[in-house]
C-alpha positions, 0 to 999 in steps of 0.5 A, spaced: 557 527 754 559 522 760 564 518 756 561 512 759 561 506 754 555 501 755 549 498 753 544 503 753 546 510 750 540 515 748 540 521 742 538 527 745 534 529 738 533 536 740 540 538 739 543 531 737 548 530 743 548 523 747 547 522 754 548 514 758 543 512 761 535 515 762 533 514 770 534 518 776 540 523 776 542 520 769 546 524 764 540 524 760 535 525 766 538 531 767 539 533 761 531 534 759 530 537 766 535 543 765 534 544 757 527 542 757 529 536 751 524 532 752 525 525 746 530 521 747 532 515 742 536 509 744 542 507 739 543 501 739 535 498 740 532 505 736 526 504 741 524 512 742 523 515 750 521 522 753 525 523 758 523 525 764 516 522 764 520 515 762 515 512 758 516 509 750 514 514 744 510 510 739 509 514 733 510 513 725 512 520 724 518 518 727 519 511 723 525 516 717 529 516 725 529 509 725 530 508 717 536 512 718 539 510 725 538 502 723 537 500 716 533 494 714 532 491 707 527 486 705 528 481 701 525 484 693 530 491 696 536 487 696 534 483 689 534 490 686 539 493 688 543 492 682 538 494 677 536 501 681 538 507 678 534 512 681 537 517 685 535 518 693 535 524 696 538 526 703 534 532 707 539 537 704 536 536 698 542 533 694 541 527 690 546 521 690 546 513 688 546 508 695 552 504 694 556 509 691 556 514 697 563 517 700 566 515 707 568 521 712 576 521 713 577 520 721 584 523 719 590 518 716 584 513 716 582 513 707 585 506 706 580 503 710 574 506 707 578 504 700 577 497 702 571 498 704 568 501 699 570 495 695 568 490 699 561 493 700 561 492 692 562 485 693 554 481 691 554 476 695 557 479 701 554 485 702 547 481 701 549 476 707 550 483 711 544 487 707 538 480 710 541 482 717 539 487 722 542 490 728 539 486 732 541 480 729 547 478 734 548 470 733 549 467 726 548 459 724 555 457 722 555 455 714 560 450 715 559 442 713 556 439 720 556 433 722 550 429 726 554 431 732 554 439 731 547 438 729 543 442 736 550 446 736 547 453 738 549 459 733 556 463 733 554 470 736 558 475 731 564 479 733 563 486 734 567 488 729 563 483 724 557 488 727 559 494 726 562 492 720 555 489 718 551 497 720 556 500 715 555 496 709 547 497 710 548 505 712 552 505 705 546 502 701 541 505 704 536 510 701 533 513 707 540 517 708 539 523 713 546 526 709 549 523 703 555 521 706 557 516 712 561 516 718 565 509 719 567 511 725 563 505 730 568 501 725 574 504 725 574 504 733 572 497 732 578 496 728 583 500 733 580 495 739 580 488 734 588 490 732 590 492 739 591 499 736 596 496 730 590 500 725 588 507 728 586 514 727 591 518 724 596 511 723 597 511 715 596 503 713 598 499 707 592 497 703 595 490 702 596 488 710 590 491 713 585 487 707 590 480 710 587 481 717 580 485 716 579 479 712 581 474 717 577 477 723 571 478 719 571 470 718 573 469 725 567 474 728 562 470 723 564 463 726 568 461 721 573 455 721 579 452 717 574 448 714 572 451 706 566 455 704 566 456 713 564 462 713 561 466 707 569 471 706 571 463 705 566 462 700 567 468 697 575 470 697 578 463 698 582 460 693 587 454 693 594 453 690 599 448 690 607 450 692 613 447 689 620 448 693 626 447 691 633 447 695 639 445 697 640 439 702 644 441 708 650 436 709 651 435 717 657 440 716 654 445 714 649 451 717 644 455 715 645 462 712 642 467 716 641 473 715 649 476 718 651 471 713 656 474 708 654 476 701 659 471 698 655 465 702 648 467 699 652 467 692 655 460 693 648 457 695 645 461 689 650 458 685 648 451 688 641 452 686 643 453 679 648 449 677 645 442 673 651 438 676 648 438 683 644 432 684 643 435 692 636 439 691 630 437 695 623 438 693 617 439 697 610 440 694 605 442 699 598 445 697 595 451 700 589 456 701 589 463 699 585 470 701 589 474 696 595 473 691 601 477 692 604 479 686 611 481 686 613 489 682 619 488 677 624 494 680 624 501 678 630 502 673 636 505 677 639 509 672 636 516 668 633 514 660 637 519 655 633 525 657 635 525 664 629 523 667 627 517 671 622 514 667 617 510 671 617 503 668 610 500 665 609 492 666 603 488 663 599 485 668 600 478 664 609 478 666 607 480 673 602 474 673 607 470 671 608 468 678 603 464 678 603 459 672 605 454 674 613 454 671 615 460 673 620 459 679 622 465 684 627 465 688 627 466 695 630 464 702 627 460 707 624 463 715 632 460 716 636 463 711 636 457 707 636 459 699 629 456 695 626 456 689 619 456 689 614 454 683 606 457 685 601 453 680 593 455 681 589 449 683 582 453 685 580 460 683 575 463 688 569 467 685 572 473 688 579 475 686 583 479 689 590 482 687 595 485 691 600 488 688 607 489 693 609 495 692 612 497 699 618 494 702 622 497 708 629 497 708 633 499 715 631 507 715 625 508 711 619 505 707 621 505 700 615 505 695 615 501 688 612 507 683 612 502 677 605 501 673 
């Protein structure tokens, strides 16, 4: 009601509002006086008040509140998730499956609640996040230790690592109030993290968002650039080796940028491929993955004999090509120098994940590549 943001927000749960604080002319002090709703529950500890009198509620009638407001899973529930197939029940009467439960749209905001129910489904992750609860603040790092790093205290999770933790076990939880789930403490979280960079109401691509979500979650559970450092390492990281090739650059020559004409791009291409030319470079560095990109062919320009443009299919196979070690793709350095690249898969994760670059944006708009 206040709209004051702090560590000790109550539920009225009477009539369901939230008020902050509960002593003397608080919100929720003159809440309970003016309406008579006498039983508060504190959201973040889920400990039970009555207001005014200001003494805790200790009762087991109240214990479906606290399942509902702060899930908690033992170590047998989590092993038999898999295996459920039993259908709970929300108090509406409406039956449905926890893991498989719908996320609210907060307006534009569908393409985090895919990644989401995505990432939930991943074992290993959503059991770190399921052994946890609310009140589990601090984390011990997974990273290799050294006799030094022995009595280093535990990393203390981000917000957005919390948040996103409360969610996953909200949407395995089979002691739902409704049978859907509101992501909205994450989405605020994400809006804060990004610094507004992904919002409510602000379409975002899949793709780049998963990049940074995965990034961020590392970094909030104490994760380094060491591998397996934290379990979104462990579960996502992969290695592969990058063989560049190009052209070297006399002292009289410059880079081409990207004002350059079209002819001069051309000519270095046409270096690049001639086999005359002995002037090529070749560097071979190895590299860490969260995500592999793959590059969309392009849509056909012209109309099939019909006169309808035909969206293009492509097996997965061609487009996985990029990746075998063989195949060069043509590309330009960060100083507009023309590369050949050659990816080659050193290590896969346990978890692949594909990404398939089908936006590109031109100088007026965002184009979409439609082809399958």
């Amino acid at each position: 009601v206040s709209l004051e943001a702090g560590p000790h927000v109550y539920g009225c749960l009477v009539c369901g509002k939230f008020f902050r604080g509960k002593g003397r002319h608080t919100p929720a002090y003159t809440h309970s006086v003016d309406e008579g709703h006498y039983v508060y529950v504190h959201l973040s500890k889920g400990t039970f008040h009555c207001l005014p009198d200001d003494y805790e509620i200790q009762d087991p009638s109240l214990s479906d509140i606290s399942a509902a407001l702060h899930p908690t899973f033992t170590r047998a529930e989590i092993l038999h998730l898999d295996h459920n197939t039993g259908l709970a029940r929300d108090l509406f009467g409406r039956r449905y499956l926890p893991g498989y439960v719908g996320l609210n749209n907060l307006h534009k905001t569908d393409c985090v609640n895919a990644i989401v129910q995505a990432l939930v489904h991943v074992r290993p992750l959503r059991d770190f996040f399921l052994q946890r609860t609310h009140q589990d603040v601090t984390i011990e790092t997974t990273s290799h230790k050294k006799k030094s790093n022995a009595n280093k205290p535990p990393h203390r999770m981000s917000h957005l690592a919390l948040c996103f933790g409360e969610l996953v076990r909200k949407i395995w939880s089979d002691k739902r109030f409704k049978s859907h789930v509101d992501p909205h403490m994450l989405i605020q979280a994400i809006s804060e993290s990004s610094k507004k960079r992904f919002r409510v109401g602000l379409q975002a691509e899949a793709g780049e968002f998963l990049a940074w979500f995965l990034n961020m979650l590392h970094i909030g559970l104490g994760g380094s650039r060491k591998p397996g450092s934290s379990i979104i390492y462990q579960c996502f990281q992969g290695k592969v080796e990058v063989t560049t090739q190009q052209r070297k650059l006399k002292s009289d020559e410059t880079p081409v940028t990207s004002e350059s004409t079209e002819n001069g791009a051309n000519a270095q291409n046409d270096a690049m491929s001639s086999p005359d030319n002995d002037e090529i470079e070749e560097t071979t560095t190895e590299t860490t993955f969260l995500q592999l990109t793959l590059d969309i062919p392009e849509k056909p320009l012209f109309r099939d004999d019909d006169g309808g443009l035909v969206i293009p299919q492509e097996p997965l196979v061609t487009v996985l090509k990029k990746f075998d070690g063989m195949t060069f793709s043509d590309a330009l350095s960060k100083s507009g120098v023309a590369q050949r690249k050659r990816y080659t898969l050193r290590e896969l994760p346990p978890y692949l994940i594909l990404h398939l670059a089908r936006f590109k944006v031109n100088r007026y708009s965002m184009e979409k590549n439609p082809t399958i």
